[in-house]
MARDO-74755 format. One record per residue: residue number from 1; residue in one letter; x, y, z of N, C-alpha, C in turn. Coordinates in nm, 4 decimals, always signed. Each point is the difference from the previous one (the first is absolute). Example, Ala and Ser with C-alpha at 12.3 -4.5 7.8 and 13.67 -1.06 7.14 Angstrom:
2
(atom 1 A (+1.3190 -0.5690 +0.7800) (-0.0890 +0.1190 +0.0000) (+0.0900 +0.1200 +0.0000))
(atom 2 S (-0.0350 +0.1050 -0.0720) (+0.0820 +0.1190 +0.0060) (-0.0770 +0.1090 +0.0730))
//
This chain:
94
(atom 1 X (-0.4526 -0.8976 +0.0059) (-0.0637 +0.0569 -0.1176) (+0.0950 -0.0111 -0.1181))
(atom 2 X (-0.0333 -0.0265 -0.0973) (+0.0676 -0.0115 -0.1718) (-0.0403 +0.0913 -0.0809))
(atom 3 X (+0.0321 +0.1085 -0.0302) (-0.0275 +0.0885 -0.0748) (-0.0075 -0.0674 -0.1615))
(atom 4 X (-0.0455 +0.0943 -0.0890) (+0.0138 -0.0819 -0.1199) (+0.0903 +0.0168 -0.0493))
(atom 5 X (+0.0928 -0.1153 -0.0626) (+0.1051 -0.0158 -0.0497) (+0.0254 -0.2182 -0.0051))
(atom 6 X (+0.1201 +0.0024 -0.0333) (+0.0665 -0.1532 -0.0397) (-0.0628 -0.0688 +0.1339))
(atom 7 X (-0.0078 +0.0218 +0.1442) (-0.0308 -0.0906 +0.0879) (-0.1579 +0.0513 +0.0366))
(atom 8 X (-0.0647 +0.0339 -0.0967) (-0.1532 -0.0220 +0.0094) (-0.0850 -0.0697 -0.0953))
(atom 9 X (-0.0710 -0.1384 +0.0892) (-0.0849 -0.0641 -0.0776) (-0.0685 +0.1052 -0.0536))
(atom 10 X (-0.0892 +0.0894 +0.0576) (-0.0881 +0.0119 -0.0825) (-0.0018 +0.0803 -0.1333))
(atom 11 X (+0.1052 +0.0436 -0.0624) (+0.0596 +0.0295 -0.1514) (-0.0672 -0.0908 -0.0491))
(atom 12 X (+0.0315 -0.1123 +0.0072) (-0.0361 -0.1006 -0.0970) (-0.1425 +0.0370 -0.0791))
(atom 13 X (-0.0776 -0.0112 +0.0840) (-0.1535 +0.0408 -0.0300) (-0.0772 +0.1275 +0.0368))
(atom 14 X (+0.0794 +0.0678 +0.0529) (-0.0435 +0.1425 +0.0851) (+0.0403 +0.0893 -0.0339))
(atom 15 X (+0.0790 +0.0205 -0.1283) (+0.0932 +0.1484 +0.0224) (-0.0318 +0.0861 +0.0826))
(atom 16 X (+0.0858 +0.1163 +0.0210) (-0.0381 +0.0120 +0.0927) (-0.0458 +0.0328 +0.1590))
(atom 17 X (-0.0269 -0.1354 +0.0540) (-0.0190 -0.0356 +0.1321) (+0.1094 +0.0189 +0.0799))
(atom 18 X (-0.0343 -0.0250 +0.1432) (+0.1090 -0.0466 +0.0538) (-0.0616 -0.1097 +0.1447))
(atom 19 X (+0.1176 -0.0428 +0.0156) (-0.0170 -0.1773 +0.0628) (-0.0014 +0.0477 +0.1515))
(atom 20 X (-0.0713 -0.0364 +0.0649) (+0.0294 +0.0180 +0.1821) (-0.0859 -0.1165 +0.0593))
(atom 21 X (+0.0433 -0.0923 +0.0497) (-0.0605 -0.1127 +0.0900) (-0.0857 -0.1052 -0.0640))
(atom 22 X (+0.0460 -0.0354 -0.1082) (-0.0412 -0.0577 -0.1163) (-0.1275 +0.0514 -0.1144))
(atom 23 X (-0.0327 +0.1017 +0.0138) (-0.0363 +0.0842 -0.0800) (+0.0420 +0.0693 -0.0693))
(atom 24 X (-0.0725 +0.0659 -0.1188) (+0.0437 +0.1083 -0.0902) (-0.1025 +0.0990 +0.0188))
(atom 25 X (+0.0232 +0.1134 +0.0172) (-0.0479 +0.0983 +0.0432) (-0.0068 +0.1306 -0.1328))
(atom 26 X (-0.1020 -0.0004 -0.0761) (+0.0169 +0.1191 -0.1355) (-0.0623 +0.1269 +0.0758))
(atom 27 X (+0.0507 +0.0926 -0.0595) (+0.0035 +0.1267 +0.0456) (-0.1167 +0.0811 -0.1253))
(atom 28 X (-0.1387 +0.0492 +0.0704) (-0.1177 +0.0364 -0.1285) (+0.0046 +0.1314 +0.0014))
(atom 29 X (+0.0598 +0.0927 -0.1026) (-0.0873 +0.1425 +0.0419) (-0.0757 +0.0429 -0.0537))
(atom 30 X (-0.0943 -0.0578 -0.0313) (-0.1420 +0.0693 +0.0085) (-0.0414 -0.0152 +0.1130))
(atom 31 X (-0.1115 +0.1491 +0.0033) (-0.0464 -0.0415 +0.1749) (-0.1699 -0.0629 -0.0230))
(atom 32 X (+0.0067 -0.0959 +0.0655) (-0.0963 -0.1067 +0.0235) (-0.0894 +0.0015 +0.1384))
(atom 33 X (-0.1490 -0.0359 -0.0202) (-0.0520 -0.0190 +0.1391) (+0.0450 -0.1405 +0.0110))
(atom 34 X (+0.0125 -0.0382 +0.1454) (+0.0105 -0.1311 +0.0290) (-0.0867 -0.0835 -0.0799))
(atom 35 X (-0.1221 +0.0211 -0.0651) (-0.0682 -0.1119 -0.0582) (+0.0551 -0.0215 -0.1665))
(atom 36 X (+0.0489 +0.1247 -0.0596) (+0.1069 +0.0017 -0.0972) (+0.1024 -0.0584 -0.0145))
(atom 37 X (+0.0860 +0.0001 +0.1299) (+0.1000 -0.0711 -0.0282) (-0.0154 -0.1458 +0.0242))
(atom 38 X (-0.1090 -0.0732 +0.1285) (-0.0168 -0.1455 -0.0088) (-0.0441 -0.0356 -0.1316))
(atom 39 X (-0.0859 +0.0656 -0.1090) (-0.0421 -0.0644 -0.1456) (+0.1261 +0.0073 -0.0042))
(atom 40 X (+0.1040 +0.1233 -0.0738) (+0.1072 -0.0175 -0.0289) (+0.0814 -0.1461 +0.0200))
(atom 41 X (+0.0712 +0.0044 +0.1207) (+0.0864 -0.0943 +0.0449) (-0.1054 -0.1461 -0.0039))
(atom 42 X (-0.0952 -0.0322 -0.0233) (-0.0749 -0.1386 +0.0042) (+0.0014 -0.0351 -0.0949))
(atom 43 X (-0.0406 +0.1007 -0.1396) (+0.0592 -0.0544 -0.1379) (+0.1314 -0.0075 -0.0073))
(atom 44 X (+0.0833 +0.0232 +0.0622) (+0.1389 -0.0261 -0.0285) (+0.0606 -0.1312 +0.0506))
(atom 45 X (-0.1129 -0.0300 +0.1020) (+0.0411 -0.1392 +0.0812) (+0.0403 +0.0494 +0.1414))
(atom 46 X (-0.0290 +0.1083 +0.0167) (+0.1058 +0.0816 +0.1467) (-0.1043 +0.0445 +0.0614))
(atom 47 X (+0.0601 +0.0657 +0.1197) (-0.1007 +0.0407 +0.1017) (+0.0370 +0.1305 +0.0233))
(atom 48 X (-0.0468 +0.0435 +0.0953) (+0.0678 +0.1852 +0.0659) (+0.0064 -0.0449 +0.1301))
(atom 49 X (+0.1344 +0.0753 +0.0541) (+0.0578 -0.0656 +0.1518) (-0.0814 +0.0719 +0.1096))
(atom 50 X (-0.0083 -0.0360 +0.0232) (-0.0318 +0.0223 +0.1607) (+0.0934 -0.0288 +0.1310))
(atom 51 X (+0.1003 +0.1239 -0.0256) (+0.1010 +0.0070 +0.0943) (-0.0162 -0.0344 +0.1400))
(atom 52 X (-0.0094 -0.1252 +0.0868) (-0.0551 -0.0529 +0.1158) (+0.1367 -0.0201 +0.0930))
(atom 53 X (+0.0993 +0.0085 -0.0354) (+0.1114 -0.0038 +0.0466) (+0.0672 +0.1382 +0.0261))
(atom 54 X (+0.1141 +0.0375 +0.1262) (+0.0737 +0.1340 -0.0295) (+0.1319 -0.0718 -0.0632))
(atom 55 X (+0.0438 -0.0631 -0.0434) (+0.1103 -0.0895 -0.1420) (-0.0757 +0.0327 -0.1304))
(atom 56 X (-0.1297 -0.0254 -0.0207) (-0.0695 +0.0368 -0.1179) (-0.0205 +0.1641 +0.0258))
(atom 57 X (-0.0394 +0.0379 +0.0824) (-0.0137 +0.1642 -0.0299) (+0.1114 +0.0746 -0.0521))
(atom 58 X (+0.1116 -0.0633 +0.0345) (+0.1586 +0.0705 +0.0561) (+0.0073 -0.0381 -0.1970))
(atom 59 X (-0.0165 -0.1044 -0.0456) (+0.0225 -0.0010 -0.1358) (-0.0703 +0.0980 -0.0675))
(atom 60 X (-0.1469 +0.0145 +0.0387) (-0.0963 +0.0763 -0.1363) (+0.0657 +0.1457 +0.0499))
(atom 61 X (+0.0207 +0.0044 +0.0761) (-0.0049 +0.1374 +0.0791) (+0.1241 +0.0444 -0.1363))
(atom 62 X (+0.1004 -0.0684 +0.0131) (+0.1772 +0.0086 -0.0761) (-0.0245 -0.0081 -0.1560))
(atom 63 X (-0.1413 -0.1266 -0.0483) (+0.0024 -0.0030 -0.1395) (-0.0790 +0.0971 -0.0448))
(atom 64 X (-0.1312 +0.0900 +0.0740) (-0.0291 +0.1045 -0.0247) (+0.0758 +0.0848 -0.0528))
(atom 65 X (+0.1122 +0.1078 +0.1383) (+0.0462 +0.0688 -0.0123) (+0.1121 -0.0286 -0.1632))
(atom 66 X (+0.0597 -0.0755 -0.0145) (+0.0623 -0.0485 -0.1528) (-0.0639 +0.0233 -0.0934))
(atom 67 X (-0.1420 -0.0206 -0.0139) (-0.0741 +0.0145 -0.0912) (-0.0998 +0.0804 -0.0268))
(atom 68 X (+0.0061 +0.0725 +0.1076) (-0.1206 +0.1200 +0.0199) (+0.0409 +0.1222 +0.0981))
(atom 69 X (+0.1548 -0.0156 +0.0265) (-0.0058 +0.1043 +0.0680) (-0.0614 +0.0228 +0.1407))
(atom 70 X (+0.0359 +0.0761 +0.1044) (-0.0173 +0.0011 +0.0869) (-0.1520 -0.0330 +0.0461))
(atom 71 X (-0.0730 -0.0711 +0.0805) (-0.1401 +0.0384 -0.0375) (-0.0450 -0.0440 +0.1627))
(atom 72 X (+0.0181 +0.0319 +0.1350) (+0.0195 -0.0251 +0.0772) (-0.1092 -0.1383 +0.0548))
(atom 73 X (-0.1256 +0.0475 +0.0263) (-0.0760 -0.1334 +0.0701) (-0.0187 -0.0833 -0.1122))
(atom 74 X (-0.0341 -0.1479 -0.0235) (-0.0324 -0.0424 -0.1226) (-0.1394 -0.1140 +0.0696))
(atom 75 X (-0.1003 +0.0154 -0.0268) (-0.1001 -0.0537 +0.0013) (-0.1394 +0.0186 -0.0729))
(atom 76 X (-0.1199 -0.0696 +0.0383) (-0.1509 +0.0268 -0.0811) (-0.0724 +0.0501 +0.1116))
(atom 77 X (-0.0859 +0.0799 -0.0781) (-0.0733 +0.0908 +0.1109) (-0.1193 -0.0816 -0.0463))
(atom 78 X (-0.1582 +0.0136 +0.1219) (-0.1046 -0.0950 -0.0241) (-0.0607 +0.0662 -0.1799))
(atom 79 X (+0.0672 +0.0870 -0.0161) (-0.0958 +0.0941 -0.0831) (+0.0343 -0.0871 -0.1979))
(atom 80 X (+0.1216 -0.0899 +0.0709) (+0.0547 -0.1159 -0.1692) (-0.0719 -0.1082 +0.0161))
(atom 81 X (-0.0876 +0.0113 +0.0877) (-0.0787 -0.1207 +0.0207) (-0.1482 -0.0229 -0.0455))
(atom 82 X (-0.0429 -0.1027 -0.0445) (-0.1377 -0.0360 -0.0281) (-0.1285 -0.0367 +0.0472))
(atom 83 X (-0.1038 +0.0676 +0.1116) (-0.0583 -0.1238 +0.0696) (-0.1020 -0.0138 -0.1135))
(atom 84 X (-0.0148 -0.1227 +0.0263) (-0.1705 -0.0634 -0.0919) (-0.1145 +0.0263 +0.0408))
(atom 85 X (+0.0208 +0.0394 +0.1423) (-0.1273 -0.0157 +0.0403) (-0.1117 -0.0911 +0.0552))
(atom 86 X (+0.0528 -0.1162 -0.0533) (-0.0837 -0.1380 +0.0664) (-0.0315 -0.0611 +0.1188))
(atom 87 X (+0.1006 +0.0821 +0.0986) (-0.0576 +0.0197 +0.1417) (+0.1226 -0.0975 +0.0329))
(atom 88 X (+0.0528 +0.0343 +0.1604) (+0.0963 -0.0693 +0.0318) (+0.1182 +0.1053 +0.0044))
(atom 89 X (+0.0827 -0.0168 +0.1216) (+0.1590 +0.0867 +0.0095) (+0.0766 -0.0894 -0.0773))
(atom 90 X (+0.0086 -0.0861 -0.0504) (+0.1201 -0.0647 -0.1002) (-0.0455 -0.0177 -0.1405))
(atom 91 X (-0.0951 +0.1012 +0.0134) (-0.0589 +0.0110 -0.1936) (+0.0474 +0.1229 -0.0527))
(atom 92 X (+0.1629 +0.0531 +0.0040) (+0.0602 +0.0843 -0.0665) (+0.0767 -0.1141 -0.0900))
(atom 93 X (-0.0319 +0.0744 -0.1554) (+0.1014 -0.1006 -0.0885) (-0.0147 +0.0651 -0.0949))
(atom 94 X (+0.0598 -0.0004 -0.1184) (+0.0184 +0.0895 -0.1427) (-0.0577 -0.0635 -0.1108))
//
């Protein structure tokens, strides 16, 4: 992990951020439903992680706490979610 400072790309364009596994990772506090923050981060060109790894958890888990303070589980409950309705189990989307 590269905290921000002289050996982090993502200064350049991120203030900021910070760099872990070739990413830059910005820290939002406003609180957002998950369908808030994908508009968010899609106009920006970015996405929202989806911690699928325990190497990626072990990071958000660390860049949380830095930036938000202790905040123990970190995930989306079904309730940030959107269904459409159009019928089908893989027709949740925002």
């Amino acid at each position: 992990m590269v905290s921000p400072g002289a050996d982090n790309p993502c200064r350049h364009f991120l203030p900021g951020a910070e760099y872990f596994k070739d990413n830059c990772f910005l820290p939002v506090r406003e609180k957002l439903t998950i369908c808030e923050a994908r508009r968010r981060c899609e106009a920006q060109g970015a996405f929202v992680i989806e911690p699928d790894t325990e190497e990626l958890r072990g990071f958000v888990k660390l860049f949380a706490d830095r930036h938000f303070g202790e905040l123990g589980e970190i995930g989306v409950t079904p309730f940030d979610v959107v269904q459409d309705g159009g019928g089908g189990d893989d027709d949740v989307w925002c």
